[in-house]
C-alpha positions, 0 to 999 in steps of 0.5 A, spaced: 500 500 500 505 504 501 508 502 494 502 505 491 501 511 495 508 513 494 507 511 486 500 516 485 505 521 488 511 521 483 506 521 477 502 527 481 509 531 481 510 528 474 503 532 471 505 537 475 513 538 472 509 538 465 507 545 462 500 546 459 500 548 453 494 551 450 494 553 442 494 560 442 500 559 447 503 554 441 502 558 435 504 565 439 511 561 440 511 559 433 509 565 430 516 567 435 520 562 434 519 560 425 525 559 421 520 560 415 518 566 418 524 569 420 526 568 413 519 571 410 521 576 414 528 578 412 525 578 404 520 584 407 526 588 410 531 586 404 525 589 398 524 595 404 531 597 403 531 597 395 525 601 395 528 607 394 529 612 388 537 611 389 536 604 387 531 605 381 537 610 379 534 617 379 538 621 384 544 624 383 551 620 383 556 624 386 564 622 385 571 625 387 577 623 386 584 625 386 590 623 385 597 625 387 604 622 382 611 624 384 616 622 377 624 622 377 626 623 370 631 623 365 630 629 361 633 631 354 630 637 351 632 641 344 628 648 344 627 652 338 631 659 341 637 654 341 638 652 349 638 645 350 636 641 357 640 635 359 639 632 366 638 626 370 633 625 376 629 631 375 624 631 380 616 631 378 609 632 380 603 631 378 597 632 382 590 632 380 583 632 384 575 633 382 568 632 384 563 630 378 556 630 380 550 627 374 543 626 374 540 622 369 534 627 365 530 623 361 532 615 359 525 613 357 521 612 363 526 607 365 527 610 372 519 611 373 518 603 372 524 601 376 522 605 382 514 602 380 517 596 380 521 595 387 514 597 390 511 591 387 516 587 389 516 590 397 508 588 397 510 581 394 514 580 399 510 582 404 504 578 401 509 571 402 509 573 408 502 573 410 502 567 406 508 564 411 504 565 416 497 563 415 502 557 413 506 557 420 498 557 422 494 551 420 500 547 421 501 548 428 493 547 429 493 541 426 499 538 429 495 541 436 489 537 434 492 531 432 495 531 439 487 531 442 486 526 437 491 521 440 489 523 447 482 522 445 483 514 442 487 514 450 480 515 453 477 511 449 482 505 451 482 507 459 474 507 458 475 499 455 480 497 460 475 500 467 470 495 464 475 489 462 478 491 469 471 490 472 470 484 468 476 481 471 473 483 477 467 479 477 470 473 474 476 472 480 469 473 485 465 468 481 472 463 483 473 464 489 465 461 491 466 456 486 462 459 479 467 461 475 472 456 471 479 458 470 478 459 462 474 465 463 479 467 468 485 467 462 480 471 458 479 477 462 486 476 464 489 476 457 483 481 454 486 485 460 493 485 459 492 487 451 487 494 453 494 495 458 499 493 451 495 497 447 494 503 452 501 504 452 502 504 446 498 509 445 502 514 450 508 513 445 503 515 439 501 521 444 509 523 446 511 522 438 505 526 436 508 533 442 515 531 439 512 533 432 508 539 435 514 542 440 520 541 433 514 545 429 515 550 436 523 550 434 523 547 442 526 541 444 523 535 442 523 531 450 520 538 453 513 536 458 508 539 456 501 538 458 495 539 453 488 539 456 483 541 450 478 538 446 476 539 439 471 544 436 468 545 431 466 551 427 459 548 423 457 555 419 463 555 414 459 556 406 462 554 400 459 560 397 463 564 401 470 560 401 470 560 394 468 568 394 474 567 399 480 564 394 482 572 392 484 573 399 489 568 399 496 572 399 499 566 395 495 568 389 495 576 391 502 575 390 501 571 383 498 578 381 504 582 383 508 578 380 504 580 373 505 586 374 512 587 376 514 582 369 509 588 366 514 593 368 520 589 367 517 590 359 516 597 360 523 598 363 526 593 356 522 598 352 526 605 355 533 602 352 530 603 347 530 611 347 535 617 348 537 618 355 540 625 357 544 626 362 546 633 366 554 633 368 557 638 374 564 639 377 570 641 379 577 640 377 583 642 380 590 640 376 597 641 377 603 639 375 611 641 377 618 639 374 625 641 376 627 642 370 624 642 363 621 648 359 615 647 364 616 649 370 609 649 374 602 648 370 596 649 374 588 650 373 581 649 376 575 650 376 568 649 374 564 645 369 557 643 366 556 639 361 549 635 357 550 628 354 545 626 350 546 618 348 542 615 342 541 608 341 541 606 334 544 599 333 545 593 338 544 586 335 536 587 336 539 585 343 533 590 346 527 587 342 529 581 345 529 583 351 523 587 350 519 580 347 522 575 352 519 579 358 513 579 354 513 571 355 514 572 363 508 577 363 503 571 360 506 566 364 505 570 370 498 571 368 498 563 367 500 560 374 496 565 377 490 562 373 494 556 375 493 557 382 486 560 382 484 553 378 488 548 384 486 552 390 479 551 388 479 545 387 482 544 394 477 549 397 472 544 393 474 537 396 476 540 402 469 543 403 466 536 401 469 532 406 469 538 411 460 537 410 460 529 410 464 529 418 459 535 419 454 530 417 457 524 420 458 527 427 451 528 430 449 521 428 456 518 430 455 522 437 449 519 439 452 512 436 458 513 441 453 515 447 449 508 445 454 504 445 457 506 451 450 505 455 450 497 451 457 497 455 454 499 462 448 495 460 451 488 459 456 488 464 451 489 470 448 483 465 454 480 466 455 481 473 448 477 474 449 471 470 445 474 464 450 475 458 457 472 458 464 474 457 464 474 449 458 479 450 461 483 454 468 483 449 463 484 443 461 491 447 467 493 449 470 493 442 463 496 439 465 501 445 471 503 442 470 502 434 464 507 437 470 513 441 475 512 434 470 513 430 467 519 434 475 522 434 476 521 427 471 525 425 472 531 429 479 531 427 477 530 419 472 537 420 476 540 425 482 539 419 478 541 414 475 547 417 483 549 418 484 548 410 479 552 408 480 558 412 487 557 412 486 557 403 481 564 404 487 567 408 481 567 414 485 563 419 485 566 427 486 564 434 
């Protein structure tokens, strides 16, 4: 007895030493934790930092330089007025410096797309995100409720092993006043044994399952966690409104920015073809210095300004080229989002079937489960009286629990579908 009691409190203090964990807490650690989201992320703040009109090529672009040469010559110079120069190791300096700055005026609309066309991309970026999200989302909930499932199949073997464990009970009663043979003995014996085999069983399906939900988390995979919840399933969904719904999900809103980043991309080939002009301003310094020579200093700075014009007239067709390939990436930009409108629907199809046969399944299969529950209860005090036998108690049982599995079952399958469906219409919440 003390065994026992010493036995309850260990797995007391073990319950205790797990944490609960309820869904929001697991979607808020993964939202937190998600490698993927993380990533997602990163692209956003990447495409952000491009947006900007420097990137696009329509600001300034200011240069200095200078540069600073010392020489030691030999010099052999012949003037016209008769004097010769003839030295060795003349010293020399030349020095030169100056800052340029341009600003492009006109190439054909090319910097007005390209800025279009990076705005496009850092709302693309985002829409994956949200899409990554939603993704991170439904896996977590369906890892979540797959943990309930299990747990659920525990409850229904532990409610089959209370009535094996009372069978039992009577039998050894029955032999003890002589009534029962030890045939009937073994039976409830090995029935007993195999409700205690498969519950263990089930435990390590239940560990495995949290393993899989905790590694989704980015936590360790042996952590204890506790998961105390039920399944409940929203019944009001309407394929109407899911189809209509299909727009929201970022993953096609996203197809459509991509259209329109590869239009922009053919108006950005189209400006290659046309003049660009280009405004020049600076300041230059000069100076050169020699020991010797007919040049003893040489200096000069100031100011510039200048336009070029540059006017493509011929470069292999390269432009046209460019301009008709980019054209192909436009329609088959438009072709997989159709491509994606077409596949999401059908998912959101099928998924809405199913997601409507378990609604339909689950109120018949509820009462199914309540019953055979009762038929359990009923023939084991007819066993207990001698009106039914150990076969018929065993049949109960495993009605009992075909009866919970399927009820389980179907509660996951809507539960799931449900998930799916709001997770295609960029509608999930928690």
């Amino acid at each position: 007895m003390k065994k026992v009691f010493i036995f309850l409190c260990f797995i007391a203090s073990l319950a205790q030493a797990q944490q609960a964990l309820s869904l929001k807490d697991a979607i808020n650690i993964a939202l937190k934790n998600s490698y993927d989201i993380q990533l997602a992320k990163n692209n956003v703040e990447i495409s952000t930092i491009n947006n900007n009109y420097g990137v696009a090529g329509g600001l300034p672009l200011i240069t200095g330089t200078a540069s600073d040469n010392e020489q030691l010559t030999s010099l052999n110079q012949k003037l016209s007025n008769g004097t010769n120069i003839n030295k060795s190791g003349v010293t020399g300096n030349s020095l030169n410096a100056g800052v340029t700055a341009g600003i492009l005026l006109y190439n054909g609309m090319r910097v007005v797309s390209t800025k279009q066309r990076l705005e496009q991309l850092q709302q693309q970026s985002q829409l994956l995100l949200n899409a990554q999200i939603q993704n991170t989302i439904a896996q977590v909930m369906t890892q979540y409720y797959e943990v309930v499932r299990q747990q659920g199949y525990l409850k229904t073997i532990e409610g089959s092993l209370a009535a094996a464990q009372q069978r039992l009970s009577v039998v050894q009663t029955r032999q003890q006043v002589g009534l029962a043979n030890n045939a009937d003995l073994f039976q409830s014996q090995l029935d007993l044994n195999a409700l205690v085999q498969t519950q263990q069983s089930q435990q390590l399906v239940i560990d495995q399952s949290k393993a899989d939900l905790l590694t989704s988390l980015q936590l360790k995979a042996d952590s204890l966690i506790n998961i105390s919840d039920t399944i409940l399933v929203e019944t009001g969904l309407q394929q109407s409104t899911i189809l209509s719904g299909i727009a929201n999900n970022p993953t096609i809103a996203a197809a459509d920015e991509q259209i329109r980043i590869n239009s922009l991309i053919e108006k950005e080939t189209v400006a290659q073809r046309y003049p660009s002009l280009r405004f020049n301003s600076g300041y230059n310094y000069g100076r050169s210095s020699s020991t010797a020579g007919f040049n003893l200093l040489n200096q000069s700075y100031g100011p510039f300004a200048s336009i070029n014009l540059s006017v493509p007239i011929y470069n292999g067709s390269i432009a046209k080229r460019q301009q008709q390939t980019a054209a192909i990436a436009t329609r088959n930009a438009q072709l997989q989002k159709e491509l994606l409108v077409r596949d999401n629907t059908n998912i959101a199809v099928k998924t809405f079937q199913a997601y409507q046969n378990a609604i339909q399944q689950l109120q018949t299969q509820q009462q199914n489960y309540s019953l055979s529950k009762q038929l359990l209860d009923l023939v084991l005090q007819k066993f207990q009286l001698k009106q039914a036998t150990i076969i018929d108690v065993k049949q109960a049982q495993q009605s009992f629990e075909a009866e919970g599995y399927r009820l389980v079952n179907l509660n996951f399958a809507a539960k799931s579908a449900e998930i799916e469906l709001k997770r295609i219409t960029n509608a999930l919440s928690f």
